[in-house]
N, C-alpha and C positions, 0 to 999 in steps of 0.2 A: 708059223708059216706066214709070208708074208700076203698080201691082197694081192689079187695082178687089177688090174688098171680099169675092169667094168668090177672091179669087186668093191659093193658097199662100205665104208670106213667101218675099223672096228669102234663099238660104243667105248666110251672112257671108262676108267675103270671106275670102282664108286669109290675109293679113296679123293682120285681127282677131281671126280665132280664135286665129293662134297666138297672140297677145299674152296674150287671153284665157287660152288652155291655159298659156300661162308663167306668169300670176298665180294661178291656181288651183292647181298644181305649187306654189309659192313660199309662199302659203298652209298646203297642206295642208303642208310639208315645216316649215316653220313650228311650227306645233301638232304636227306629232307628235315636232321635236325639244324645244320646250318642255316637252311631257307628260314624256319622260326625264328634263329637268333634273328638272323636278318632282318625278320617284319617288326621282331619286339623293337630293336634300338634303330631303323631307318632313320630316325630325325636324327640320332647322331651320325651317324656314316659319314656322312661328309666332310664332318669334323675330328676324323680320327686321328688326322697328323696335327691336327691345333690345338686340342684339345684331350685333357683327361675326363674318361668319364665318372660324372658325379661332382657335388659342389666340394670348392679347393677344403680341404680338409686332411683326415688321415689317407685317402688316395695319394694325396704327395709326397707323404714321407713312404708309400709302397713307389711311388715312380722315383724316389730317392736311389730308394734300394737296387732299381734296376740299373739307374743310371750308375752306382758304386759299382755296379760287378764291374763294368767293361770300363773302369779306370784302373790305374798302377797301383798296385799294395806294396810300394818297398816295405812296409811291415809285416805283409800277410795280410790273407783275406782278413783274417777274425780281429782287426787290431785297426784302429784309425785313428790320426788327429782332425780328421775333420768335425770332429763331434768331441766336446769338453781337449778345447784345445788351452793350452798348449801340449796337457799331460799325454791326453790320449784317453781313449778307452776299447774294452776289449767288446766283440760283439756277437757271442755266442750266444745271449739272449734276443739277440735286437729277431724282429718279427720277420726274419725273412725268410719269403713261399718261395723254397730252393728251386724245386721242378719250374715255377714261373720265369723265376730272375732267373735261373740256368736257359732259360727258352730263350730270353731274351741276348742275354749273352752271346749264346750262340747264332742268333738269328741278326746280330750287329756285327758280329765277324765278317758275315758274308755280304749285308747293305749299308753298313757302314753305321759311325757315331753321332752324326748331328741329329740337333734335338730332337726337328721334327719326327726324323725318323724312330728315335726313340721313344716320342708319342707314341707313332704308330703302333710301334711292337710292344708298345705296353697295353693297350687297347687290344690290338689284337690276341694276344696272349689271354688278354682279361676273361676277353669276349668267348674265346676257345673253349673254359671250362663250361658255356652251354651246351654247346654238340654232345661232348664228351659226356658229361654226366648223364643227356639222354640215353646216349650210345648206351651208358654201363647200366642206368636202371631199366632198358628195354631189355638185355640178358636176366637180368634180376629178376623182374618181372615176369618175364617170358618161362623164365625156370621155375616161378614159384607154380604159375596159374595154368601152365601148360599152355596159353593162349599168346597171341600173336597179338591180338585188340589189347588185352589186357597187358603186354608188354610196352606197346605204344603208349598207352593211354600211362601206363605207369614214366615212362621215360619222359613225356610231357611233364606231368604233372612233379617230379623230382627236379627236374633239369631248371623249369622257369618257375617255381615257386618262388610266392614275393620274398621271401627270407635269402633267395639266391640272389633276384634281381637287387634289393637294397644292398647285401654285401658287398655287391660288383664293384658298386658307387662308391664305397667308405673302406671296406678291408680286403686287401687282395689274398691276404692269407687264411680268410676266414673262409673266404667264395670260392676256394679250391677246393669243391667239394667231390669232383669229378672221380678221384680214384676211390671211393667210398664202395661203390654199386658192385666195382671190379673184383675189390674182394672181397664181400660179400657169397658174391656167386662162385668165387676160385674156392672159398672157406668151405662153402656148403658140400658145393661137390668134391670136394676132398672128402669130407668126413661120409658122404653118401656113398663113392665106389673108394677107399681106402687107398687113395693116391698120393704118392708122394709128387707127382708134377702138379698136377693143381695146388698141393699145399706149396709149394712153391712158388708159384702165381698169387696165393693165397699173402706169400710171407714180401715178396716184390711192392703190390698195392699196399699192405698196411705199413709199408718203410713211406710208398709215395706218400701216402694221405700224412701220415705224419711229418714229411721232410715239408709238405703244403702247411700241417697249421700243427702246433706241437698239442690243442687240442683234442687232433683226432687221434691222437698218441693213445687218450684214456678212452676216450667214446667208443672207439674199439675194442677196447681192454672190457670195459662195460659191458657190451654186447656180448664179447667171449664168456663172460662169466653169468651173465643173463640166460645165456642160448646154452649154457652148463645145468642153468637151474632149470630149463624146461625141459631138458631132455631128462633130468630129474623126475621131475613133475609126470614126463609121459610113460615113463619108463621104469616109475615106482621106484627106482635104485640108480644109486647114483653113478654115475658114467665109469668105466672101464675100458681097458686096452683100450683103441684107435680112436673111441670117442674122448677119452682123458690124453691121451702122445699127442693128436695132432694138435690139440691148439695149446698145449705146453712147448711142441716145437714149434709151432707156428711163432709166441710169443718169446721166447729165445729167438733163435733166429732173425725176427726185426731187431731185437735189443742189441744182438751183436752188428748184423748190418748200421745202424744209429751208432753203433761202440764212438766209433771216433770224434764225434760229436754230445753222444750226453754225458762220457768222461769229464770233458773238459768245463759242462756246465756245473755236472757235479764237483769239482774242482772248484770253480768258482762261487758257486752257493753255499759252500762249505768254507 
């Protein structure tokens, strides 16, 4: 029935609210990890469209890569002669952090090709994997320790670790460490309430992390079989049903999302 017009609003339902309270949290976690990047690299700011950050080195051949996507492939993306020309060669190994140069990509469709702007958006992209990575190891955290301090203080201490901030400067596919924390926490809580949508969350971040650096392909593979042997260890016996399915589907599942891409490498190493 509906209110008449001195009648108090009804309260939201708690579905909504919470949704609400998640996007407001996500928001504010948002801005205040942004605000950090921002005090770490202030002396570069200025220089975002003139400059790469970090001394010229392997950063150029990642602003290479960016600058490649948003040119013409009459060969196809994975095929160039601008590299060992005249022949060509093919580049299904070459180092490129998909989710970044896809950001970039996209984000020159809409402000355009020239260079400086392509600084910018390489910079800014760079810069992005700070927020983000707090953003994922403050879930992480937050899940582990039940604590809110301890989520923060976790998300700091992940996100500007000096091993992140050096990478920035030198490998952009290395410094994509951002979708790591995401599935971590999608993984756990799958196997804690028996879900297949988190293991699906679970199976989305470990395609990103690995489309970012083909490293984090095994570092997760690792952890999976690590976090196999402790539940071993806790549990005197070695794992069964939903704790052996899901991270057997888990690892299917990215293999085949990757399908169209480590075919073609394995084709080629072979």
């Amino acid at each position: 029935m509906s209110n008449g017009p001195d009648s108090p609003p009804e309260p939201p339902s708690g579905g909504n609210f919470r949704h609400r309270a998640a996007i407001l949290e996500f928001g504010a976690l948002a801005a205040f990890f942004t605000a950090l990047t921002a005090l770490l690299f202030w002396q570069f700011l200025p220089q975002m469209s003139s400059a790469l950050l970090g001394p010229p080195e392997d950063n150029m051949q990642d602003f290479w890569n960016s600058w490649y996507a948003v040119q013409p492939h009459p060969d196809g993306f994975f095929f160039t002669r601008m590299i060992r020309w005249p022949e060509g060669t093919a580049l299904h190994y070459h180092s490129f952090a998909y989710p970044q140069v896809f950001a970039v990509w996209a984000l020159a469709k809409l402000f355009g090709q020239q260079l400086s702007t392509l600084v910018l958006l390489q910079n800014m992209t760079l810069l992005a994997s700070f927020p983000i990575a707090g953003i994922g190891a403050f879930y992480l955290c937050r899940y582990l320790t039940r604590s809110e301090v301890g989520g923060l203080a976790g998300g700091v201490l992940f996100a500007f670790n000096p091993s992140h901030v050096i990478q920035a400067m030198h490998h952009t596919h290395v410094a994509n460490i951002q979708f790591l924390p995401f599935f971590l926490v999608c993984y756990l809580i799958a196997l804690e309430r028996k879900s297949y949508y988190w293991l699906g969350g679970a199976v989305v971040f470990y395609a990103l992390s690995a489309l970012s650096c083909w490293y984090y392909l095994f570092y997760v593979l690792y952890f999976i079989g690590f976090h196999l042997l402790y539940l071993r260890i806790r549990n005197h016996a070695w794992p069964r049903g939903w704790n052996l399915l899901a991270p057997a589907l888990c690892c299917a599942a990215t293999v085949l999302l990757l399908s169209p891409l480590l075919l073609p490498m394995l084709g080629g190493g072979l």
